[in-house]
C-alpha positions in Angstrom: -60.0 57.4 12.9 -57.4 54.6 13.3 -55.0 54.5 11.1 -54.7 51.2 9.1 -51.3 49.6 10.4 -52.7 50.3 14.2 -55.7 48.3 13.3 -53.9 45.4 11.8 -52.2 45.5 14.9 -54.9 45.7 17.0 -56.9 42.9 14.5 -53.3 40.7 15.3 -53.7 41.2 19.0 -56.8 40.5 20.1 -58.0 37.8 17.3 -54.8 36.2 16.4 -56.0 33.0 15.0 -58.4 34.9 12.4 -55.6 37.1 11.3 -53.0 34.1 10.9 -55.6 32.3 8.7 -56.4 35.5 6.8 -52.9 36.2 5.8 -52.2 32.3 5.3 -55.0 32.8 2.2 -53.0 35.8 1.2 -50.6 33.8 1.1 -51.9 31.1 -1.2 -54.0 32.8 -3.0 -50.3 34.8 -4.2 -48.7 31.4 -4.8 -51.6 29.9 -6.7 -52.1 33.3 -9.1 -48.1 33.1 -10.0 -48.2 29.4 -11.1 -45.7 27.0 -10.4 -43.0 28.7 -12.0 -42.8 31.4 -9.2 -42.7 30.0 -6.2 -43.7 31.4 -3.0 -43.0 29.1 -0.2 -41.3 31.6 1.6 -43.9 33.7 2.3 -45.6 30.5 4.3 -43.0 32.0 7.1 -45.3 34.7 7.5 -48.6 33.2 9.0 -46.6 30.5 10.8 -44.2 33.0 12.5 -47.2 35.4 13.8 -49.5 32.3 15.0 -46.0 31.2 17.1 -45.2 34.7 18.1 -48.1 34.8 19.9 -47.9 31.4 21.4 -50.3 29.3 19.2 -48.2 26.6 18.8 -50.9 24.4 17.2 -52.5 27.0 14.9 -48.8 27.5 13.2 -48.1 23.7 13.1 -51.3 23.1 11.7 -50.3 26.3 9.2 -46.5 24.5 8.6 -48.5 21.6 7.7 -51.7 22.7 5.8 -49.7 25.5 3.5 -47.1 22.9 1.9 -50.0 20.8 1.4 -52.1 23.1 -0.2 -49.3 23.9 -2.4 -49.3 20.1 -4.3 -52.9 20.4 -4.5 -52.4 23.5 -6.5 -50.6 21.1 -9.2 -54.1 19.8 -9.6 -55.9 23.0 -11.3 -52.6 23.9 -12.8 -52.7 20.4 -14.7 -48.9 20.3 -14.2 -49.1 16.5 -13.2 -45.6 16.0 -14.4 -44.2 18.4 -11.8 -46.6 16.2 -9.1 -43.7 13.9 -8.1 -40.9 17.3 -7.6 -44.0 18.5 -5.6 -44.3 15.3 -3.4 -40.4 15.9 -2.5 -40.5 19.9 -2.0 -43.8 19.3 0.3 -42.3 17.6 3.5 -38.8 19.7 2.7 -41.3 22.8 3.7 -42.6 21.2 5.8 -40.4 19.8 8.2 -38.4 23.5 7.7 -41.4 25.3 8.6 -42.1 22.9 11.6 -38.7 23.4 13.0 -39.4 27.2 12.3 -42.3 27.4 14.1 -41.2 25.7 17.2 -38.1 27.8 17.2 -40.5 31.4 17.3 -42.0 30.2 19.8 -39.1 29.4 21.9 -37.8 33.0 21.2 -41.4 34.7 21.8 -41.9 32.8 24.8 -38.3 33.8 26.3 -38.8 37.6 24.9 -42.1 37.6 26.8 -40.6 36.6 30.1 -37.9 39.0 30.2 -40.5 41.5 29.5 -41.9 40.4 32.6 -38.6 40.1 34.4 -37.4 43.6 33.3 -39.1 47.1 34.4 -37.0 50.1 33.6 -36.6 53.6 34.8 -36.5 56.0 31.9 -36.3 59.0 31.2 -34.8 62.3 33.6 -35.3 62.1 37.4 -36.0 65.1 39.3 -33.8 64.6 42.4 -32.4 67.2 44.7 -29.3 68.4 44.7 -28.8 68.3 48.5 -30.5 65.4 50.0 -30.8 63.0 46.7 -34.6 63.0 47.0 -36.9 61.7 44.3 -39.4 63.9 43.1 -42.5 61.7 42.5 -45.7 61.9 40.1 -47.2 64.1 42.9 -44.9 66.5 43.5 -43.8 65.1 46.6 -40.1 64.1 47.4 -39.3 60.4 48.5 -36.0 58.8 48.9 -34.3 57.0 46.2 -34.1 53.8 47.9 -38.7 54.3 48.0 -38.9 55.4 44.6 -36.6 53.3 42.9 -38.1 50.0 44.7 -41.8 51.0 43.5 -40.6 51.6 40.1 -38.4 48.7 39.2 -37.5 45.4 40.0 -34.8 46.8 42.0 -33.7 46.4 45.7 -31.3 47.6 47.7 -28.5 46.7 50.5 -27.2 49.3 52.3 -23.3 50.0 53.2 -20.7 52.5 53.6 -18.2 53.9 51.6 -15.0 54.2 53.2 -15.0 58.5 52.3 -18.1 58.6 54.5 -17.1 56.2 56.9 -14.0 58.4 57.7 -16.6 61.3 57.7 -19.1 59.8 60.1 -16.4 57.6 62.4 -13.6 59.5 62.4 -12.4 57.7 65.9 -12.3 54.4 63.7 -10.0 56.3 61.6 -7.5 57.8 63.8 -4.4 55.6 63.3 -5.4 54.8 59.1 -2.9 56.7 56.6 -5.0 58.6 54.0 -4.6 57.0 50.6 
């Protein structure tokens, strides 16, 4: 059996939209139950962030606008009509802040997602031999650093010589050079 914050997870991944909305309710239905003495505007952050974390840039500027929105209609039931006009300020206040917010997730998600992309790491300890510098791979066979590290990263390579084994290997290039 799954446990519960894996599901939610799984519930936020694949059908994002439904969870936004479903924690947007949360939401209100917490800000209506405390009255208008308690407020919980800040906790419109939360469905508006995870709709623009996952890039649905309409669904959290519809939440940035619908939540502030819903919050002077609660005035309404609450038969606070004195408060209405404080309410009529406060509403595009929230709004324009949780606008701004959203936009700004998404520019942050959409940048996190591409260096995810752009980034593929070696982890971990690499079996490698101790004479050669092979690569022991997933199969048990050896492969040369240069193979294995190109198929499991981003990484290339450009090959040179350092000036120990070029003394090594051309020692007739070498000949007249004091040793440092």
């Amino acid at each position: 059996m799954p446990s519960f914050p894996r599901t939610l997870i799984e519930l936020y991944e694949k059908r994002t939209n439904s969870f936004c909305i479903v924690v947007a309710a949360i939401v209100l239905a917490i800000d209506y139950i405390t009255g208008r003495h308690i407020e919980f505007p800040i906790l419109y952050a939360l469905p508006v962030a995870l709709a623009a974390w996952k890039l649905q840039r309409k669904m959290s500027f519809v939440m940035a606008i619908l939540l502030p929105a819903a919050r002077v209609g609660f005035y309404v039931p609450w038969q606070e009509t004195q408060a209405l006009p404080i309410a009529f300020i406060n509403a595009p206040i929230t709004l324009v802040a949780l606008l701004l917010y959203a936009y700004l997730v998404s520019i942050i998600s959409r940048q996190t997602m591409a260096l995810q992309r752009k980034v593929k790491v070696l982890e971990g300890i690499l079996p490698i031999c101790a004479s050669c510098k092979k690569i022991r791979n997933d199969k048990g066979e050896y492969e040369a650093i240069e193979k294995y590290v190109s198929e499991h990263s981003e990484a290339s390579f450009s090959h040179g010589i350092c000036a120990d084994c070029a003394k090594r290997l051309y020692p007739e290039f070498y000949k007249g050079e004091k040793e440092s």
